[in-house]
KEMI-958433 format. One record per residue: residue in one letter; z, x, y of N, C-alpha, C, CB in turn. Coordinates in Angstrom, 3 decimals, decimal comma. Atoms other than C-alpha are relative to their C-alpha. Glycine has a CB too. Example, Ala and Ser with C-alpha at 12.3 -4.5 7.8 and 13.67 -1.06 7.14 Angstrom:
REM residues 2
 res      n.Z      n.X      n.Y     ca.Z     ca.X     ca.Y      c.Z      c.X      c.Y     cb.Z     cb.X     cb.Y
   A    0,000    0,890   -1,190    7,800   12,300   -4,500    0,000    0,900    1,200    1,246   -0,992    0,027
   S   -0,060   -0,820   -1,190    7,140   13,670   -1,060    0,730   -0,770    1,090   -1,415    0,414    0,462
//
This chain:
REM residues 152
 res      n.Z      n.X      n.Y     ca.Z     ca.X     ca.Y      c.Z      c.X      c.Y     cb.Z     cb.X     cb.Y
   X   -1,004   -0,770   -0,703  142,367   23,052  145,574   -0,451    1,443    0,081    1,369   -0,110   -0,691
   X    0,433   -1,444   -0,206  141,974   26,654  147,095    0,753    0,758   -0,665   -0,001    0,488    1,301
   X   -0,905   -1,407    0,695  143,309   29,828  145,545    1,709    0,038    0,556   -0,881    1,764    0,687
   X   -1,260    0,104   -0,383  146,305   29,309  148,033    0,705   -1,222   -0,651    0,023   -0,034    1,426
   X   -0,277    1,668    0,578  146,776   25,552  146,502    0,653    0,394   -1,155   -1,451   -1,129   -0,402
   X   -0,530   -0,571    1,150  146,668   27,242  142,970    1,242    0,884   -0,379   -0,838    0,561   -0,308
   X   -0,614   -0,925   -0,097  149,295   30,044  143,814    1,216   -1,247    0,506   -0,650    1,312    0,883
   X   -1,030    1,207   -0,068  151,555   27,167  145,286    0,368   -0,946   -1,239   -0,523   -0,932    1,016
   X   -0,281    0,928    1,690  151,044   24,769  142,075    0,902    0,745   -0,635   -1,405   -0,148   -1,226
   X   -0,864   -0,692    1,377  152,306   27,775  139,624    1,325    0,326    0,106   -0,530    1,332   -0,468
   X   -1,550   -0,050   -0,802  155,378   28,404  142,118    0,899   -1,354   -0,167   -0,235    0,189    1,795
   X   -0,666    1,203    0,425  156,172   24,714  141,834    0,798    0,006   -1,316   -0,978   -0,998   -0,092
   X   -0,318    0,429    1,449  155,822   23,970  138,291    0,560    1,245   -0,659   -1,337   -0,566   -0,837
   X   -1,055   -0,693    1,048  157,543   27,552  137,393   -0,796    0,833   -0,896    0,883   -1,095   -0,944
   X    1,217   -0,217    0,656  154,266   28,814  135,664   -0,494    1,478    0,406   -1,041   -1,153    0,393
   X    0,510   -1,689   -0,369  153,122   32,599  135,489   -1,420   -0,463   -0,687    1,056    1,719   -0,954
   X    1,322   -0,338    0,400  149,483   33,980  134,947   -0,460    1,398    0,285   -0,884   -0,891    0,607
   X    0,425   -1,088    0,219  147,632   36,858  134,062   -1,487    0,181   -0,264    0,707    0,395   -0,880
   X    1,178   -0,411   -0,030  144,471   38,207  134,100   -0,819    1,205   -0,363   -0,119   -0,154    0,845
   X    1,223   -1,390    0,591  141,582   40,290  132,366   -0,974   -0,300    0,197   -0,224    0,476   -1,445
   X    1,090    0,182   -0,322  138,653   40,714  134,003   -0,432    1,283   -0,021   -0,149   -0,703    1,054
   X    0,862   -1,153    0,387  135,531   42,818  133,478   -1,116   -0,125    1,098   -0,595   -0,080   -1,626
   X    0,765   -0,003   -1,273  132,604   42,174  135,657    0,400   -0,341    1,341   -0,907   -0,709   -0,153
   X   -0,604    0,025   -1,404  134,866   40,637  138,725    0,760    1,017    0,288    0,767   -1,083    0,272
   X   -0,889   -1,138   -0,196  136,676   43,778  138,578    1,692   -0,016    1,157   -1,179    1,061    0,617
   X   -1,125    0,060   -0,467  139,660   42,585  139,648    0,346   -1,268    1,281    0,153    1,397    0,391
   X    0,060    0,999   -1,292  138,568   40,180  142,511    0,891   -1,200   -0,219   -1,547   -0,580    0,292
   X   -0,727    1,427   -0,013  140,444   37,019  140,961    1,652    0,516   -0,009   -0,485   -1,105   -1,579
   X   -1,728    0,107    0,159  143,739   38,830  140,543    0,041    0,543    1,848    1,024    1,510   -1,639
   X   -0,055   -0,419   -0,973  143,391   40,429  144,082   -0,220   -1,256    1,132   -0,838    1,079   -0,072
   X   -0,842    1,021   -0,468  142,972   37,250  145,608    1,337   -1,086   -0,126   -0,616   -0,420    0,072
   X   -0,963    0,403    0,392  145,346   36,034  144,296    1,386    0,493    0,490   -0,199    0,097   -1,091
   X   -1,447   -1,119   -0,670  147,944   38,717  145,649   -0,276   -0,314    1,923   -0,405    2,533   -0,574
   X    0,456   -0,005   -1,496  146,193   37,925  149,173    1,113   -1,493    0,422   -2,163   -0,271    0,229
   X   -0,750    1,108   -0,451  148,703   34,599  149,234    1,345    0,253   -0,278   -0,415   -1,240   -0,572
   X   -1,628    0,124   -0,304  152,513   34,724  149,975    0,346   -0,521   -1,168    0,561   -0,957    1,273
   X   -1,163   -0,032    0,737  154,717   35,124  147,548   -0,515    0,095   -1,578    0,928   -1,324    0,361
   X    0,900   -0,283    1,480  151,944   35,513  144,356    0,844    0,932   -0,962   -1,613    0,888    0,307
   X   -0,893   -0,985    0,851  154,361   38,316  143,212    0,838   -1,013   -1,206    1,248    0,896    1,176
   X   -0,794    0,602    0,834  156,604   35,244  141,596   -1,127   -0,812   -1,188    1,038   -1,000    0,940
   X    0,668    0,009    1,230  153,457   34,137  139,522   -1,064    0,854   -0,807   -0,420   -0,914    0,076
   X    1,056   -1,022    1,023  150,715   36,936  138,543    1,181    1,205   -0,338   -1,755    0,842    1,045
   X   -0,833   -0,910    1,156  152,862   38,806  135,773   -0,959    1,417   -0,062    0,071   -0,926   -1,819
   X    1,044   -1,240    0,805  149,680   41,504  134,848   -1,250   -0,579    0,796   -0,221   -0,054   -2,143
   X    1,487    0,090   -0,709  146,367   42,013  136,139   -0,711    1,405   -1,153    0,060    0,482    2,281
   X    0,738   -1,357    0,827  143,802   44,281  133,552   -1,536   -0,214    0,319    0,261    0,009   -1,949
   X    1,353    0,192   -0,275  140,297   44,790  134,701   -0,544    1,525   -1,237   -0,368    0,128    2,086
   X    0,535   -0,654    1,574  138,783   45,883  131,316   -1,411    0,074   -0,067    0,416   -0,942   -1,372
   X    1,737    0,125    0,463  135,032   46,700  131,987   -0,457    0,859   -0,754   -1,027    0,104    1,047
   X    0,363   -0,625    1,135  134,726   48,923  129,309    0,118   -0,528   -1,410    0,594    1,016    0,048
   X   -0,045    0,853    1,062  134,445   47,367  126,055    1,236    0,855   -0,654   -1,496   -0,199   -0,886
   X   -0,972   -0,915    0,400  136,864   50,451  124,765    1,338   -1,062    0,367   -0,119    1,614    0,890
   X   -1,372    0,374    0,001  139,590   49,010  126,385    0,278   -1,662    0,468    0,731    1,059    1,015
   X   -0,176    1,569    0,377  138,962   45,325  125,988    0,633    0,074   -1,307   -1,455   -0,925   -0,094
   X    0,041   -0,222    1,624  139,345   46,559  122,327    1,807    0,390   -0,179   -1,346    1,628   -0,582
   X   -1,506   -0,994    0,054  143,039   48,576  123,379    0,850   -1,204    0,736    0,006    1,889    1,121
   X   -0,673    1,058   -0,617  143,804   45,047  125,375    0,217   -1,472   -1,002   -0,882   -0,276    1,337
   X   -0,168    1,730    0,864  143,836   43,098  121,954   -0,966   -0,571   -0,464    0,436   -1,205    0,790
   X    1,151    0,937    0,628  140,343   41,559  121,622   -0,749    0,630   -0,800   -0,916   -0,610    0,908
   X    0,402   -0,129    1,160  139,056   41,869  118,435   -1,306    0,416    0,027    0,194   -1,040   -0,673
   X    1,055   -0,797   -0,244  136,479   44,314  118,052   -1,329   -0,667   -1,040    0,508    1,641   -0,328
   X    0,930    0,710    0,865  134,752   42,451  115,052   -0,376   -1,703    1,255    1,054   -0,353   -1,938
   X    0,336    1,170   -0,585  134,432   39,194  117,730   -0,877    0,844    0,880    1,171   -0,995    0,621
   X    1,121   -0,526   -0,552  132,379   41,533  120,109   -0,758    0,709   -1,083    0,333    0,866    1,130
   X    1,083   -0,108    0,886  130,552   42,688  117,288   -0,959   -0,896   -0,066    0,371    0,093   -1,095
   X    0,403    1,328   -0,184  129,573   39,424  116,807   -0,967   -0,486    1,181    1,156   -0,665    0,100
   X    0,545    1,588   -1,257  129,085   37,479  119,992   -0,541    1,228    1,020    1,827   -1,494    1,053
   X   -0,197   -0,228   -1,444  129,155   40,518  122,252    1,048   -0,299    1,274   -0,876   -0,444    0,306
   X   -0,717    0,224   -0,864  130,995   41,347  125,265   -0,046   -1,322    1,158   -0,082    1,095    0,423
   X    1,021    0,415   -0,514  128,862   39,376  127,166    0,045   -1,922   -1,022   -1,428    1,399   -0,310
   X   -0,370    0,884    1,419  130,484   36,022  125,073    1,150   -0,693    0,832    0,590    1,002   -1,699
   X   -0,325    1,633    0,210  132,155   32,439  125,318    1,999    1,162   -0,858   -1,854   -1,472   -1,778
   X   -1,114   -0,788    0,743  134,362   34,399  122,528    1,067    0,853    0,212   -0,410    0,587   -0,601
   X   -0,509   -0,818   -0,200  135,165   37,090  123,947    0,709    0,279    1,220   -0,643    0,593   -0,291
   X   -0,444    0,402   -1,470  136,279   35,623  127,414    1,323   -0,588   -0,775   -1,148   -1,244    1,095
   X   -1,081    0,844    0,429  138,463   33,303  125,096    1,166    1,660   -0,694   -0,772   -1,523   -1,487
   X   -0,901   -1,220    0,470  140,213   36,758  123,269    0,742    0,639    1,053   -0,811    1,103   -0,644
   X   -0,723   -0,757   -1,375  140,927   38,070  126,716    1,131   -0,616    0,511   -0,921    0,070    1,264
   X   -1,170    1,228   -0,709  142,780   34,975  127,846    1,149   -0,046   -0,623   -0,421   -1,571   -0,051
   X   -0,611    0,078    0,862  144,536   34,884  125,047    1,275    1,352   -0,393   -1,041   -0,275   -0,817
   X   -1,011   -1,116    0,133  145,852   38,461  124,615    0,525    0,793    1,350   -0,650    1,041   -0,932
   X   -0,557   -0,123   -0,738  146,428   38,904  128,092    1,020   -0,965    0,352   -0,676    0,267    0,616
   X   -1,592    0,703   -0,134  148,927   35,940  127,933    0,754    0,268   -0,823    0,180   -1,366   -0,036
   X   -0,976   -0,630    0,960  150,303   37,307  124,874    0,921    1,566    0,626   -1,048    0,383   -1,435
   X   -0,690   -1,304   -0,018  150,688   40,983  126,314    0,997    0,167    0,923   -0,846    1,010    0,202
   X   -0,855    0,348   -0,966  152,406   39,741  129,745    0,765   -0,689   -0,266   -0,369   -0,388    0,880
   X   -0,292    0,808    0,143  153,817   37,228  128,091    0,319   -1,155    1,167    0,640    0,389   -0,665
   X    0,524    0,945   -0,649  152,368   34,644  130,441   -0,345   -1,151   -0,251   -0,685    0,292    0,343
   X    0,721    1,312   -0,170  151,740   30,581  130,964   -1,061    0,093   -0,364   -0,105   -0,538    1,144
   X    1,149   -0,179   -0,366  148,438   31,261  131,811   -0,865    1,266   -0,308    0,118   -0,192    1,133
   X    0,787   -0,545   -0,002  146,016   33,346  130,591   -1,366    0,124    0,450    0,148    0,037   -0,619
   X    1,430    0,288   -0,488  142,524   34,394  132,018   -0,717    0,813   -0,497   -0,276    0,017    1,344
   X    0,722   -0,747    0,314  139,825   36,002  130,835   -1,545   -0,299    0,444    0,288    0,115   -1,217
   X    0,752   -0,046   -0,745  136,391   36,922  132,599   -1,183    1,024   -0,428    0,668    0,173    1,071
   X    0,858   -0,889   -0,100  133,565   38,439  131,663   -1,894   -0,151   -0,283    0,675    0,839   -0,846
   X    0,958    0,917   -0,207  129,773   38,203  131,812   -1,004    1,188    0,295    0,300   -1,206    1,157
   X    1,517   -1,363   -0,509  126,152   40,059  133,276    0,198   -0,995    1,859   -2,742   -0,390   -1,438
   X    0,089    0,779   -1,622  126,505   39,224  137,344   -1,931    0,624    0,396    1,762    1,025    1,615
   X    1,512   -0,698   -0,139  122,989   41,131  137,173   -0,740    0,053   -0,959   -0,065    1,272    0,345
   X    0,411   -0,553    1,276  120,651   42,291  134,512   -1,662    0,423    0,696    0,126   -1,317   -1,534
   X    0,608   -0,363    0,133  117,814   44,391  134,223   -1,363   -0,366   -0,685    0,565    0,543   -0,123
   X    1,285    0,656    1,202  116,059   42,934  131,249    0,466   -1,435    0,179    0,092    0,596   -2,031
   X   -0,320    1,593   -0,609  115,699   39,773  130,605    0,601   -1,008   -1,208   -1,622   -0,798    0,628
   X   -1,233    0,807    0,349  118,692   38,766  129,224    0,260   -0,631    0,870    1,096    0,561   -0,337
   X   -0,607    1,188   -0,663  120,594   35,758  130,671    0,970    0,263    0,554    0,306   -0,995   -0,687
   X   -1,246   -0,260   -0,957  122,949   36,045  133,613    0,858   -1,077   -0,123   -0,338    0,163    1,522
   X   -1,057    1,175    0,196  126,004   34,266  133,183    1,408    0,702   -0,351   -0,481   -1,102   -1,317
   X   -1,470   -0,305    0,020  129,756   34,895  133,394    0,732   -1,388   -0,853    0,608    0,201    1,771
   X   -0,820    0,996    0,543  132,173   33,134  130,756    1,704    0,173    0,590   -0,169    0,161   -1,699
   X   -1,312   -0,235   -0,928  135,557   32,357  132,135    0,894   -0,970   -1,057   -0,119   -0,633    1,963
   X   -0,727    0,066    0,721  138,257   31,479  130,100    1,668   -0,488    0,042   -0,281    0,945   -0,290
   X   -1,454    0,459   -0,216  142,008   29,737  130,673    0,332   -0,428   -1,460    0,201   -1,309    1,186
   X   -0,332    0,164    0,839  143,831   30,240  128,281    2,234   -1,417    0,362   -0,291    1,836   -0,610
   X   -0,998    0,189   -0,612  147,631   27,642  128,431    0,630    0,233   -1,592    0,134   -1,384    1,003
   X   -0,963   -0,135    1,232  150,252   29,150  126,173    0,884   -0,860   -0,395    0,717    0,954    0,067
   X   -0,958    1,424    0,154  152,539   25,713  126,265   -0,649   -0,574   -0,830    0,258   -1,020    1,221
   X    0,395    0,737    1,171  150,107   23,880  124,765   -1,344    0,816   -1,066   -0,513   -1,533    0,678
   X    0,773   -0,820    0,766  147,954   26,587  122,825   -1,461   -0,396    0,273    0,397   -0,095   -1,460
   X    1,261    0,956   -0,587  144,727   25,052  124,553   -0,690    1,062    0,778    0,454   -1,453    1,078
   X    0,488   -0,948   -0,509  141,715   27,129  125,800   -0,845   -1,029    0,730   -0,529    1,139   -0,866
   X    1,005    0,705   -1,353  139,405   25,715  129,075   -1,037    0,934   -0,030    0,713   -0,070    1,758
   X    1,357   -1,091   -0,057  136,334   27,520  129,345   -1,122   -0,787    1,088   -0,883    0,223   -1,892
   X    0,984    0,191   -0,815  133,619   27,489  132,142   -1,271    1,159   -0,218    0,654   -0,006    1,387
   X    0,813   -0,697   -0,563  130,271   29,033  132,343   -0,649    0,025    1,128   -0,561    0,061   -0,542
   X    0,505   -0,048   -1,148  128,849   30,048  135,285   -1,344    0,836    0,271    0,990    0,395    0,714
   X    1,247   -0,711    0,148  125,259   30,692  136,293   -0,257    0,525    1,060   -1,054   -0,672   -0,381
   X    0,165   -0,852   -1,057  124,529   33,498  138,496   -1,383   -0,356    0,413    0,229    1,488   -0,343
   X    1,252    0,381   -1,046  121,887   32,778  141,129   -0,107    0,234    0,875   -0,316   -0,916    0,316
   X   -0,335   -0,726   -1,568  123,393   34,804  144,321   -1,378    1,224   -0,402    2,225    0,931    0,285
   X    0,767   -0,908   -0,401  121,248   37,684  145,235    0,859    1,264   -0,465   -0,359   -0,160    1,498
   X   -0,507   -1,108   -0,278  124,018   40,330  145,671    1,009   -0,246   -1,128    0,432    0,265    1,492
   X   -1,166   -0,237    0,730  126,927   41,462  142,948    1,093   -0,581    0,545    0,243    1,284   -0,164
   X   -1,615    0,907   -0,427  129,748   40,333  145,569    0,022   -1,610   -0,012    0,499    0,338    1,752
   X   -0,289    1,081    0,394  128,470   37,212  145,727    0,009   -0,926   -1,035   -0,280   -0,285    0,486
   X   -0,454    0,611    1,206  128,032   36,538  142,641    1,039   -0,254   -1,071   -0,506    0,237   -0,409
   X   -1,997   -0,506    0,500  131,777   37,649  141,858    0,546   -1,175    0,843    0,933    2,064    0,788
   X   -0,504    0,907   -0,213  132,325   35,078  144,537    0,371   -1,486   -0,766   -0,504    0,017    0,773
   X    0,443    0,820    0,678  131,029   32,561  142,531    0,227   -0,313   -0,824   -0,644    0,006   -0,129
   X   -0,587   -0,542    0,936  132,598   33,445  139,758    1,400   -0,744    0,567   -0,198    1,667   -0,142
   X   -1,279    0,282   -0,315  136,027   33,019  141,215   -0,141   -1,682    0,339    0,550    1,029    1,273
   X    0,049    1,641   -0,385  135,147   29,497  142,833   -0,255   -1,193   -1,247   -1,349   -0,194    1,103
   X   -0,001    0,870    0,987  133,910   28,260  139,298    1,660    0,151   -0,665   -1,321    0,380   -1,043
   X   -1,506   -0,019    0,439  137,849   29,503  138,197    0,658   -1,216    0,479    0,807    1,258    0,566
   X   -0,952    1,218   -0,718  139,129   27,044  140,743   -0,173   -0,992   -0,136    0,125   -0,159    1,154
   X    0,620    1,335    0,579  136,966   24,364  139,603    0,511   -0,134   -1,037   -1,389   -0,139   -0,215
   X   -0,856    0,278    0,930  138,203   24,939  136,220    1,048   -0,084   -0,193   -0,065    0,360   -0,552
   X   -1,285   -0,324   -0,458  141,659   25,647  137,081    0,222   -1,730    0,255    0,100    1,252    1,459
   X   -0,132    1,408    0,000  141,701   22,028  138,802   -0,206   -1,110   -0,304   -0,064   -0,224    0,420
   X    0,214    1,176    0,865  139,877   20,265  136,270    0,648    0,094   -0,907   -1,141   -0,279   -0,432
   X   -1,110   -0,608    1,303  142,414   21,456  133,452    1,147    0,092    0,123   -0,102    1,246   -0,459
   X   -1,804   -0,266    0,117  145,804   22,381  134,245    0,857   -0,708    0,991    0,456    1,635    0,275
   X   -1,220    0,898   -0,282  146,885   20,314  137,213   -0,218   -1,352   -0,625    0,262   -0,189    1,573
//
């Protein structure tokens, strides 16, 4: 199902969601507002690409110690305390290298968090576009994949 599909589902079933993203900088909550009537399910939107205020959004500064921003972990902390802080269904959390310089590993972790049943979904996604937007695309389309293999 498309982003409009998803925004219909959460209207159905009654279901809010929220979002913290860092490298899509906002792209998944902004489509998201691009479909009629989204106002009745995205509660919060936080695009946290500073690790500072991933840290002021809840996620545990000893888990990016750890794993890094750039982390499985630290996608799951996002999801998590952005459904706590909106108090939201649905939590999301997003974050990742859509580029890199050195040669570290490109890859965005993505994160659904469902506060009903305390259950976290997780996708990685491997960047292989050329350009930053599309690899933000890409990004979002693995959401919807996970999104419809998980929650409906």
């Amino acid at each position: 199902m498309n982003l409009e599909s998803i925004v219909k589902y959460l209207i159905d079933n009654k279901l809010t969601i929220a979002t913290m993203e860092s490298c899509t900088g906002g792209l998944l909550a902004s489509l998201i507002t691009d479909v009629q009537d989204a106002s009745g399910i995205l509660k919060f939107s936080a695009v946290t690409y500073s690790t500072e205020f991933k840290i002021k959004m809840g996620v545990n500064k000893d888990i990016i110690d750890k794993y890094s921003v750039y982390s499985k972990e630290t996608a799951k902390e996002m999801a998590y305390n952005i459904a706590k802080f909106s108090n939201s269904d649905l939590g999301v959390g997003i974050t990742g290298r859509l580029t890199s310089n050195l040669n570290e590993p490109k890859g965005v972790d993505i994160c659904i968090y469902n506060k009903t049943y305390d259950k976290y979904y997780f996708s990685f996604c491997e960047i292989k576009k050329e350009t930053r937007k599309e690899n933000k695309l890409e990004v979002i389309e693995d959401f919807r994949k996970l999104f419809n293999s998980t929650i409906k």
